[in-house]
Wavefront OBJ file of the C-alpha trace (Angstrom):
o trace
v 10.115 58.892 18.282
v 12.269 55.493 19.284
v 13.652 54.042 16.326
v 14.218 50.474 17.871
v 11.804 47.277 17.526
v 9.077 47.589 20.811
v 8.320 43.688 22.151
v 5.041 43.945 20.736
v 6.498 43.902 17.557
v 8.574 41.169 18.028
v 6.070 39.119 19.140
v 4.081 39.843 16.364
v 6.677 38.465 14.106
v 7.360 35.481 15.946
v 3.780 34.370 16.150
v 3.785 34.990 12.389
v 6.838 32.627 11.870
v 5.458 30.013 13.981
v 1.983 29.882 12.690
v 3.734 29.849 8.874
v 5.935 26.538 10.561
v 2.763 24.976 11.807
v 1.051 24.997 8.108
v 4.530 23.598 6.527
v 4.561 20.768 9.089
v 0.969 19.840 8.264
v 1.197 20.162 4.629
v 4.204 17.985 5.086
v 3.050 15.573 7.081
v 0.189 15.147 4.814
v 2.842 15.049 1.626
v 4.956 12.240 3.658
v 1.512 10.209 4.396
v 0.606 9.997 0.516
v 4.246 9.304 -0.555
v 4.370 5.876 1.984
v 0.866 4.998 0.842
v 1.489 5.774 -2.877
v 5.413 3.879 -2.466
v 3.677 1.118 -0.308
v 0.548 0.475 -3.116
v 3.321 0.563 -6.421
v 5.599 -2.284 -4.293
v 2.029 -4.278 -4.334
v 1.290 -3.737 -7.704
v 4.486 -5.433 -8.420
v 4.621 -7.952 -6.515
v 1.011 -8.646 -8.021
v 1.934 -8.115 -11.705
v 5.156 -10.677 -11.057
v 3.275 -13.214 -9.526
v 0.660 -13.136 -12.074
v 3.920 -13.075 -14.743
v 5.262 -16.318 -13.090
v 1.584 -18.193 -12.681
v 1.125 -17.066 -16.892
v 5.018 -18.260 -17.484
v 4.195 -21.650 -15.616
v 6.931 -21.189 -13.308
v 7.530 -24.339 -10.870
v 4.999 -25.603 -13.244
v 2.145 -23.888 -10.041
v -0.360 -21.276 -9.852
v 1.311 -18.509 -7.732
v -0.180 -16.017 -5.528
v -0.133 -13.542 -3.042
v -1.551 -13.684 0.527
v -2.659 -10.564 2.864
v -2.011 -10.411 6.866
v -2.832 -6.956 7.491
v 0.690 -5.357 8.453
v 2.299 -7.809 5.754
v 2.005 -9.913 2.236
v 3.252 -12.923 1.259
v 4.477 -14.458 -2.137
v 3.894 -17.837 -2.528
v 3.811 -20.981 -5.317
v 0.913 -23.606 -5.830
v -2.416 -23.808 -5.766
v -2.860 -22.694 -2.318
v -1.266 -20.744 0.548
v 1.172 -23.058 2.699
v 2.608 -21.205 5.265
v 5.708 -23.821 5.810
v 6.610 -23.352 2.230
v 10.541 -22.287 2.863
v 10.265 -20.226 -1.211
v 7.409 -18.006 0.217
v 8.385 -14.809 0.489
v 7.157 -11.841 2.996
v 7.002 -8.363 2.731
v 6.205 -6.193 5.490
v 4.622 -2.640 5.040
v 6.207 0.240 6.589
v 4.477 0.280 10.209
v 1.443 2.902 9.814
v 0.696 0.886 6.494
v -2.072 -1.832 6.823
v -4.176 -3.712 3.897
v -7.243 -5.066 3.464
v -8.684 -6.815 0.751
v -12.328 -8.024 -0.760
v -11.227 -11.413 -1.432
v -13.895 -14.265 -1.354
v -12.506 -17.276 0.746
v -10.182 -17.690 3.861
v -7.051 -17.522 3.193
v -7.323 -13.877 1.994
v -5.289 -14.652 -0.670
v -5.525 -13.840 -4.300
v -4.374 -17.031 -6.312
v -3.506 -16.551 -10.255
v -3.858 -19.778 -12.544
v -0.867 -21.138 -14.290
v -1.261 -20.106 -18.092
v -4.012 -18.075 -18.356
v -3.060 -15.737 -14.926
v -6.907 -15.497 -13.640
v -8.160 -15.058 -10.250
v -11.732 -16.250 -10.985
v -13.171 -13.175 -8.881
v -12.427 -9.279 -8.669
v -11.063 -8.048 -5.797
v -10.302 -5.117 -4.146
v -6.786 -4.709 -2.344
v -6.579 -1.557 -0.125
v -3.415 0.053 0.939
v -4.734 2.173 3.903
v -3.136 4.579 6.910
v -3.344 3.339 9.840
v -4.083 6.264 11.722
v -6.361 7.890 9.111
v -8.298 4.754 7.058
v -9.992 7.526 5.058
v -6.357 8.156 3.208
v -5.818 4.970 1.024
v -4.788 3.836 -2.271
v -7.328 0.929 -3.976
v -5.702 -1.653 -5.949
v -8.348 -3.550 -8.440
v -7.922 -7.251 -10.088
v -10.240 -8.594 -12.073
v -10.953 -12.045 -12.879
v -8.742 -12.052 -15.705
v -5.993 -11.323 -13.386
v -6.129 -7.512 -15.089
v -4.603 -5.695 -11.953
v -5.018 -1.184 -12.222
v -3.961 0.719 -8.990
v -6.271 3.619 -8.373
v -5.905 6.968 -6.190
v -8.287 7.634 -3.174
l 1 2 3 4 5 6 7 8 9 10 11 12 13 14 15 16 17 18 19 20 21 22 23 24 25 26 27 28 29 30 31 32 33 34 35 36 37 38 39 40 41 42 43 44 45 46 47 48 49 50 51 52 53 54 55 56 57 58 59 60 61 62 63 64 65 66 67 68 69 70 71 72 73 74 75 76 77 78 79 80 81 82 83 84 85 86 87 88 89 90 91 92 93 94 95 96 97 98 99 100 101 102 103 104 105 106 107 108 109 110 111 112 113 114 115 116 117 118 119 120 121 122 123 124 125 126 127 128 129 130 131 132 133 134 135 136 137 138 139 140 141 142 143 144 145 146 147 148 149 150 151 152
């Protein structure tokens, strides 16, 4: 009777170990995915909710809104997206972060009225991985300018 460990046993163990570190990297790599998409869709919702604040406050005496480029959004003043506008400000989503929106016109941008903060439309912004679209977070405005982030 040997009382030491034979190599089959060791191997045993180590394939154990390493199959248990697999599952933690994939359930943490799936955790780290919903954090940047859930972080990346609650800096949106603000940045919504304060330019809907300033359009309602009548700040710069302008609508304000917010335009979409896909990797990036951009704050702006007045009645309609001008991209030499030096008080625009951009915000670029962390790089496997894209967005996509429902918005009717062509500047894919949604535009809130000064005083009363609607959109005239409901749209559908979507905070979405890159390498997975399936995993996203929806973002709805109405035409009211009411603005409610969703899970997918």
């Amino acid at each position: 009777m040997s009382r030491g460990i034979s190599l089959i046993e060791t191997l045993v163990v180590v394939a154990i170990l390493a199959l248990i570190a697999a599952l933690g990297t994939a359930s943490l790599s799936a955790y780290q995915t919903n954090l940047t998409l859930t972080k990346s869709a609650e800096e949106l919702v603000r940045r919504l909710e304060e330019a809907k604040t300033q359009a309602i406050t009548g700040a710069g005496g302008t609508a304000h809104g917010v335009k979409f480029n896909g990797d990036s959004y951009i704050t702006f003043n007045g009645d309609s997206f001008n991209a030499s506008d030096p008080n625009n400000k951009t915000y670029a989503l962390p790089e496997k972060v894209g967005v996509s929106n429902t918005i009717a016109g062509e500047d894919d941008a949604l535009l809130f009225a000064r005083i009363t903060g609607n959109i005239g439309q409901t749209a559908t912004v979507t905070v979405f991985w890159r390498g997975d679209p399936s995993k996203k977070k929806d973002i709805a405005v109405g035409p009211f300018g009411f603005i409610e982030a969703g899970a997918e």
